[in-house]
Each structure stands twice: as C-alpha cells, then as structure tokens.
FIZATOR-995558 format. One record per residue: residue in one letter; x, z, y of N, C-alpha, C, CB in turn. Coordinates in steps of 0.1 Angstrom, whole numbers, plus 5000, padded with zeros to 4 digits. Glycine has a CB too. Layout:
<pts>
AXZYXZYXZYXZY ...
</pts>
This chain:
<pts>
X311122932464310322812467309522782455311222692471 X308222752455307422692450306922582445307022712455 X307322522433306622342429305222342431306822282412 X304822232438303322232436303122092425302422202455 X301822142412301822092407301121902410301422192399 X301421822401300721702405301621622400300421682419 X301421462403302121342398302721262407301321252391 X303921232401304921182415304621062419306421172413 X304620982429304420832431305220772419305020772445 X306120812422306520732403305620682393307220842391 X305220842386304520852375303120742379304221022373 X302820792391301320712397301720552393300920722418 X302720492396303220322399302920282387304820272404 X303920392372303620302363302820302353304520292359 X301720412356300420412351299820262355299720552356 X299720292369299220142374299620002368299420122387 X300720022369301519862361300819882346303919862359 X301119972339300419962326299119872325300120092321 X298319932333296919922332297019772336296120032342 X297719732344297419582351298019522338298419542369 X298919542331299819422321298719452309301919472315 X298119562308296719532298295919462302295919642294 X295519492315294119372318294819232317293319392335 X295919212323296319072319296119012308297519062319 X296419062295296019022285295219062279296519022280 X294419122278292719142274291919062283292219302275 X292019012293291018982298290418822299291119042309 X291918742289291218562287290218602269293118372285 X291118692265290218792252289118782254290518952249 X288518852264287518862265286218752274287718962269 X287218672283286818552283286418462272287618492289 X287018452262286318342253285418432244287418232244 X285218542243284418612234282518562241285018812236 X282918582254281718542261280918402256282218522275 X282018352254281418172256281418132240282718042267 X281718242231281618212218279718182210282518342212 X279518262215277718252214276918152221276918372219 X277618082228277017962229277517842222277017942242 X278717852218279517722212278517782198281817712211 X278217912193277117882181275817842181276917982175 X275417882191274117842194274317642191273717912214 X275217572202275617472205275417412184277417492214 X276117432183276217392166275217452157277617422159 X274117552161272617572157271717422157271817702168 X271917412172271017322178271417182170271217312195 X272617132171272817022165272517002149273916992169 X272217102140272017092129270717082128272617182123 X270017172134268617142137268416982136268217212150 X268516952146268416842149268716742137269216822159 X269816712130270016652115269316722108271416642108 X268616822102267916842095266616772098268016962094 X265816792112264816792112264416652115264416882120 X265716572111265516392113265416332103266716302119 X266016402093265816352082264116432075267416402073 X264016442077262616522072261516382085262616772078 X261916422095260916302108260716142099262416252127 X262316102095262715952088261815972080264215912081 X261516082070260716052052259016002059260616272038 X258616112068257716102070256916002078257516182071 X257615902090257315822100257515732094257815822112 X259015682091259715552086260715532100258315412081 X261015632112261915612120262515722126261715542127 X263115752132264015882142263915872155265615892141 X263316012154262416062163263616052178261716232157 X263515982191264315982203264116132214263715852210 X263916252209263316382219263616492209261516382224 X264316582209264416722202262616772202265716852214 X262216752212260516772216259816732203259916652230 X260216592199259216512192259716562173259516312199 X260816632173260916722164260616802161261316742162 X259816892167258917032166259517152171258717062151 X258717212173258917382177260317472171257617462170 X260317382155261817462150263217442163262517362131 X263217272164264117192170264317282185263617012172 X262817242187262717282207263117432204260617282218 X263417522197263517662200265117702193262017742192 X265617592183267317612184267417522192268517592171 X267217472203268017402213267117442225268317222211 X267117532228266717582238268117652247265517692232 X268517682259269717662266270817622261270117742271 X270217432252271717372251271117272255272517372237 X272317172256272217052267271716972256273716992275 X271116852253271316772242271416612250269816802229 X272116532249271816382258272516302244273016352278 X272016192249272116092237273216022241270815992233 X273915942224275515912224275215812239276315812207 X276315772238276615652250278415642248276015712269 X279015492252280315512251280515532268281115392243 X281415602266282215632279281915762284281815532289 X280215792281280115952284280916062279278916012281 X281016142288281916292282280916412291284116292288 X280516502280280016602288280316692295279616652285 X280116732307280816832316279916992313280616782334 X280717092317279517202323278817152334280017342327 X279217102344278317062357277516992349279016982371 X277016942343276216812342275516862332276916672339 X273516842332272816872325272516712316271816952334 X272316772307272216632293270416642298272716692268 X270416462292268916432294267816442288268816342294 X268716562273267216562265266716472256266216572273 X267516362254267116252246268116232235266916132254 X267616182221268416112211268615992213268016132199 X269815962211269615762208269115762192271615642210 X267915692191267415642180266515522181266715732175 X266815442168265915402163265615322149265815342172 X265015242144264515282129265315322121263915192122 X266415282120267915312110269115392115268715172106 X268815442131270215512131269615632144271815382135 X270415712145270415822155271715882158269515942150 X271915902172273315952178272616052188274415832185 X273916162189273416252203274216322208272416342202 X275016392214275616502221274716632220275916472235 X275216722217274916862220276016932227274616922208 X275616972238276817112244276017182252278517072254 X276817322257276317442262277017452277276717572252 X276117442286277317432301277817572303276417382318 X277917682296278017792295279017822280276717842297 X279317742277280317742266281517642267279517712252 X282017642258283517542257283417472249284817582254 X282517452239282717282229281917242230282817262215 X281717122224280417022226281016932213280216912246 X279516902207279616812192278616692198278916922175 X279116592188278416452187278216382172279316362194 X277116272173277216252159277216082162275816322149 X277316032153277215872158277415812149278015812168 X276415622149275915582139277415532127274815442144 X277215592116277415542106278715702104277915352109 X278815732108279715892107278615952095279816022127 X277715952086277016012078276216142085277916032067 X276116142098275416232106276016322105274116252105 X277416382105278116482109278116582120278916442109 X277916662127278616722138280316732143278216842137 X280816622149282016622150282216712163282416492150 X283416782164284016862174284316722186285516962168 X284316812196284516712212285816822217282616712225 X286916782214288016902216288716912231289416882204 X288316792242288816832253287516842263290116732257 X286716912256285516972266285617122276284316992256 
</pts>
C-alpha cells in the first residue's frame, strides 16, 4: 500500500489557529499605527496656530479668530484637522466637524484642535500660558 503525500486535516487546523491568534494580536497594532499620523498632524496644527498668534498679537495688537486669518503657513498645517474654538461643555467627536474658528480676542485666545480620523484632540485655554493640553477621553 501506498502513502499519498500531503497535510492532514490536523496539520491544516493548526496552521489556521496560528494564523488567526496572530492576526488577533497584530491587528489593534496596526490599528493605532493608522491613526498615529493624524494625532501628529493634530499637534502640527495646533502649534502652528500658537506660534502664528503670537507673531498676529506683535503685529495687529489682537488674535486673530480663523486659522485662515493666520496665513497660508496655519491654513496648510491644519489642513484635514478639525480646529473649533474653546467652549465649556464641548467635547469633540469624530462625527462632528469643528467650526474653524478660534475664540479670541484682544488679550486672550482658546481653541480645540482634533482629527476625526485620529484618537486625540488638544486644547488651549485662557490663562494655561497657551499650552497644547491632551484631551485623554477622545
């Protein structure tokens, strides 16, 4: 009698289980790798923004209310990020597009930045020394 060569259902099952208990764990791995380039982008945009206010303040005598009204540097690191101005009680979603506006005016500026395509979102607000603070249950 003859063996014919090949792989037993056995052998087949626990190749497959392997493969499945790897993708299990590689694959939230690779979930947040995704959404990491936007949480940088996210904190590009918001520095922009404090840089380019403090430069707006020397030269107007107030802070500027529009990433827009900050220039081409601003509009082009915050380009697919959300930016909406502080408010209490808001919290940013991914569903929800921000309005594009700073809260400012002559002495102070607040805003949100986040990425509806990422996982963090930063804020700054009056009297915090214009920080980017983390928003940790976004």
């Amino acid at each position: 009698m003859t063996r014919t060569q090949g792989f037993t259902l056995i052998e087949l099952l626990v190749v497959i289980a392997i493969i499945g208990v790897l993708a299990a764990i590689l694959l939230p791995t690779f979930a947040g790798a995704q959404k990491r380039p936007h949480d940088t982008a996210t904190v590009q945009c918001g520095r922009a923004i404090i840089t380019a206010q403090t430069t707006h303040k020397i030269s107007t005598g107030s802070y500027a209310a529009s990433p827009a009204a900050l220039g081409a540097d601003v509009t082009e690191a915050c380009a697919g990020v959300e930016v909406q101005s502080y408010a209490a009680g808001f919290v940013p979603s991914a569903s929800q597009a921000g309005n594009g506006t700073i809260g400012a005016d002559a002495l102070n500026y607040n805003f949100w930045v986040y990425s509806r395509r990422g996982s963090a979102a930063y804020y700054t607000s009056t009297g915090d020394g214009w920080k980017l603070r983390p928003y940790s249950t976004y």
